[in-house]
C-alpha positions as CSV (number, residue, x, y, z in Angstrom):
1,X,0.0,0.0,0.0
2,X,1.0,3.4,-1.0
3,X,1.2,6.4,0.3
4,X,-0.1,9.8,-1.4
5,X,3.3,10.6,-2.9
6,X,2.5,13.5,-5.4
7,X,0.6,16.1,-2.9
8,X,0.7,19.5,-3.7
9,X,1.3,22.5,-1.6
10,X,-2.7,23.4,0.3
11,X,-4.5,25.8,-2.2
12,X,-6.6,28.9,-0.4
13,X,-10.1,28.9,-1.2
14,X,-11.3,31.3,0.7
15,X,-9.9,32.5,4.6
16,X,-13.7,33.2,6.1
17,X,-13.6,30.3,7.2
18,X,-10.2,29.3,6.6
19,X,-10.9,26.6,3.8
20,X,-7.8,24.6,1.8
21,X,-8.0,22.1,-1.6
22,X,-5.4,19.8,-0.9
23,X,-5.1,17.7,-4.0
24,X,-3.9,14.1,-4.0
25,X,-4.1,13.8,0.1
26,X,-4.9,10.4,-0.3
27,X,-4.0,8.1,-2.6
28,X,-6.2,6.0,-5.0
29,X,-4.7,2.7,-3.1
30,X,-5.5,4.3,0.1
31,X,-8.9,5.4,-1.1
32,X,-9.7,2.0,-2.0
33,X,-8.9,0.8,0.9
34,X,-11.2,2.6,3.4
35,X,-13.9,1.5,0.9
36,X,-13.2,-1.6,0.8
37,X,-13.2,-1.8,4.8
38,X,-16.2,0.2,5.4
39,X,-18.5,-1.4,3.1
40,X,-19.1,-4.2,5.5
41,X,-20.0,-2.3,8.4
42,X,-21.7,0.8,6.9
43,X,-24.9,1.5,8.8
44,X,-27.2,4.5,8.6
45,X,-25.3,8.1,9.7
46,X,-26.5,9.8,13.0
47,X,-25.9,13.0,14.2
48,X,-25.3,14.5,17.9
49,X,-28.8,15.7,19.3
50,X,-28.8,19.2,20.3
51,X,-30.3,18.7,23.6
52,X,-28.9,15.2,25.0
53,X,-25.7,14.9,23.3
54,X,-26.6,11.4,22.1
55,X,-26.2,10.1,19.1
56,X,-29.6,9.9,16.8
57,X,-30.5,9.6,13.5
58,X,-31.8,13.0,11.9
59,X,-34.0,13.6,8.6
60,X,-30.8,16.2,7.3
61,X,-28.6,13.1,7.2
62,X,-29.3,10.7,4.5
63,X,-25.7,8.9,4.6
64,X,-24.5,5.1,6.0
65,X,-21.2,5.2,8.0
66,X,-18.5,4.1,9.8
67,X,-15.7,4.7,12.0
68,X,-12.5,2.9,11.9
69,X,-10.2,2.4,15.2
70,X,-7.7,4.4,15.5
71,X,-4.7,3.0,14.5
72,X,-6.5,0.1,12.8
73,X,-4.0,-0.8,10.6
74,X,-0.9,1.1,8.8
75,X,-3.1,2.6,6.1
76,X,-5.3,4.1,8.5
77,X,-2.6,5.3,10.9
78,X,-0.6,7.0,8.1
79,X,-3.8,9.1,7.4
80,X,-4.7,9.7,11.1
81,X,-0.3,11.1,11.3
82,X,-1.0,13.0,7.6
83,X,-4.3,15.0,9.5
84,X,-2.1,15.9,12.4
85,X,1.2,17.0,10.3
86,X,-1.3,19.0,7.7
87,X,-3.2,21.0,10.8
88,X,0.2,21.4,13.0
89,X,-1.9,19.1,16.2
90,X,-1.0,16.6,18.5
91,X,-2.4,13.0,16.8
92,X,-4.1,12.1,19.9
93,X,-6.6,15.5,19.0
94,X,-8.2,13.8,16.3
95,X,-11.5,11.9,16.4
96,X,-11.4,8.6,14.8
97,X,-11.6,8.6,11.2
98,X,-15.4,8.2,10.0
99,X,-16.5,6.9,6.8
100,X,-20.0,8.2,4.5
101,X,-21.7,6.6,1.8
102,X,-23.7,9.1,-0.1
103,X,-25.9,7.2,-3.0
104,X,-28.4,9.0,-5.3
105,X,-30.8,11.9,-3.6
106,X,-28.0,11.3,-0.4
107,X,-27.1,14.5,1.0
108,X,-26.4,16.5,4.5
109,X,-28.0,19.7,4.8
110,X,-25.9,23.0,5.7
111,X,-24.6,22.3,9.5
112,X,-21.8,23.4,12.2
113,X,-19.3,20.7,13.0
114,X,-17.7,22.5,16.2
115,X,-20.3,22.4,18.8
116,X,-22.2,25.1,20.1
117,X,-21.8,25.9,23.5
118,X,-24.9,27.4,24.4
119,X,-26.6,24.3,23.4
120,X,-27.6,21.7,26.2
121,X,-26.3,18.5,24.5
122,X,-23.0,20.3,23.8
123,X,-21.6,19.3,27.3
124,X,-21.3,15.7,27.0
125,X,-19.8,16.2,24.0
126,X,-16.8,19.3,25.0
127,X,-16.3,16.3,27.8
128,X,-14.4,14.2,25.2
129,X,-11.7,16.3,24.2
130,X,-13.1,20.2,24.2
131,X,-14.4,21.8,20.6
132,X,-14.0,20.4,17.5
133,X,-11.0,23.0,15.7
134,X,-10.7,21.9,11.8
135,X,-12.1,19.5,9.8
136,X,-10.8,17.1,6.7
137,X,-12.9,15.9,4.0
138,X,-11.3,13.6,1.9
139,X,-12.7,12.2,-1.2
140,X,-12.4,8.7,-2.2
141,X,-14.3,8.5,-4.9
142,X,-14.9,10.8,-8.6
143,X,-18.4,11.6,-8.3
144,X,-20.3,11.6,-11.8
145,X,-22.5,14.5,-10.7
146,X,-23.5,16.4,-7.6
147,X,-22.3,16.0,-4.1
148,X,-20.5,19.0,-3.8
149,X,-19.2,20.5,-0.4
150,X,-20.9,23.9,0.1
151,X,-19.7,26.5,2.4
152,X,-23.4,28.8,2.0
153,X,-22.1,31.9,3.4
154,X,-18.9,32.5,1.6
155,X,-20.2,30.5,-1.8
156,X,-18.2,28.5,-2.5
157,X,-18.1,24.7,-3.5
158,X,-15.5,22.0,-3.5
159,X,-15.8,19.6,-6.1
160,X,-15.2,15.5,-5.1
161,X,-12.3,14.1,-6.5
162,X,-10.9,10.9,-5.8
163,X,-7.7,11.5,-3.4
164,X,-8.3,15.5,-2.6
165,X,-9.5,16.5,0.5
166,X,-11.6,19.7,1.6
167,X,-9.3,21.1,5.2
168,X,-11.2,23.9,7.0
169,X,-11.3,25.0,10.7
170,X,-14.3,25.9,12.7
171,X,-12.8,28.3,14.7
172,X,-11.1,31.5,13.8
173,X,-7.8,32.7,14.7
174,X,-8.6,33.4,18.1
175,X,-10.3,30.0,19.0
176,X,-13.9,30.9,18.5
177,X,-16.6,29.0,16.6
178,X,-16.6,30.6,13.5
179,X,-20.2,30.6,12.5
180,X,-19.1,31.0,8.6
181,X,-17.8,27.2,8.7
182,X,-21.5,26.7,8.1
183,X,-21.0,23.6,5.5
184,X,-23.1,20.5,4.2
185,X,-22.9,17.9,1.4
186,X,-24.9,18.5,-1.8
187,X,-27.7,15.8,-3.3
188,X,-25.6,12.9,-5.3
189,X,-27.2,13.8,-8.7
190,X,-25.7,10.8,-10.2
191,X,-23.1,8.1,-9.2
192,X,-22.2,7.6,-5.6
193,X,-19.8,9.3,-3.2
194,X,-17.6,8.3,-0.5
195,X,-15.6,10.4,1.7
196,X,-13.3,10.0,4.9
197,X,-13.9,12.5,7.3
198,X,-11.9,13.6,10.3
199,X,-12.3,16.0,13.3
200,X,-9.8,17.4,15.7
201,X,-10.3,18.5,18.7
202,X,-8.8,21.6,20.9
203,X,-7.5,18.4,23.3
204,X,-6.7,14.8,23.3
205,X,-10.0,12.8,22.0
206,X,-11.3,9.8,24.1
């Protein structure tokens, strides 16, 4: 297995919130790989509920998924150490890699990914390593049409393509949520998508 050996230098899309392309993050083996893992444990996606801090299933979430271990084997590992090196934090910040199957009509509708404070069910949550700082998106498949990643309030889309990855932080400079990280996944129009995404936290994640 292979490493992504010909990734290019991050690419600004826009700094409000701070969003980066970073082409060929992954590479097609490795891509293949998380597919072939996660296809026989995908179940439908759920979502953290607002007011419990559980995990439910919600109508704005039409995706399967899975999480792999951390550290589950090398491929995995070398991603989890290629997150950390890309956003200058500690491995043990990140969340364990998840895994989304998007098939026609799938989408998730524009949503936060750090968690609000002011929110009841965000205190259970904080508990496991504090607020949720950046997040990748990486893309293992070409999508034939559809499926973007939107960021609604600057406007701007990122386009799947198998190996690139989508790196943005909630929070600004400063550490606070940055309520322009507002973000979701577009309808599949036509085709399927599969990404890998990853969270890191402000502290080590348990």
């Amino acid at each position: 297995m292979t490493n992504a050996a010909t990734q290019s230098l991050p690419k600004v899309i826009c700094t409000s919130p701070a969003l980066y392309l970073l082409e060929n993050f992954l590479s097609h083996e490795e891509c293949d790989h998380f597919i072939r893992i996660a296809e026989k444990q995908i179940a439908p996606s759920v979502v953290v509920d607002e007011n419990s801090g559980q995990y439910v299933a919600h109508k704005d979430r039409t995706s399967r998924g899975t999480h792999f271990l951390k550290n589950q084997d090398p491929v995995i590992a070398a991603v989890e150490q290629r997150t950390a090196l890309y956003s200058n934090t500690p491995i043990e910040n990140g969340e364990n890699i998840q895994i989304l199957h998007y098939g026609i009509g799938a989408e998730y509708k524009p949503h936060f990914d750090y968690f609000d404070p002011v929110l009841p069910g965000s205190a259970e949550v904080l508990k496991r390593g504090g607020q949720r700082i950046c997040t990748f998106v990486m893309y293992l498949n070409d999508v034939e049409e559809g499926g973007e990643t939107i960021f609604p309030v600057p406007n701007v889309k990122v386009t799947p393509r198998k190996g690139d990855a989508a790196f943005f932080w909630d929070v600004t400079a400063d550490g606070k949520i940055d309520p322009n990280s507002l973000h979701g996944g577009a309808p599949v129009i036509k085709g399927e998508k599969w990404i890998a995404t990853r969270w890191i936290r402000e502290r080590a994640f348990y």
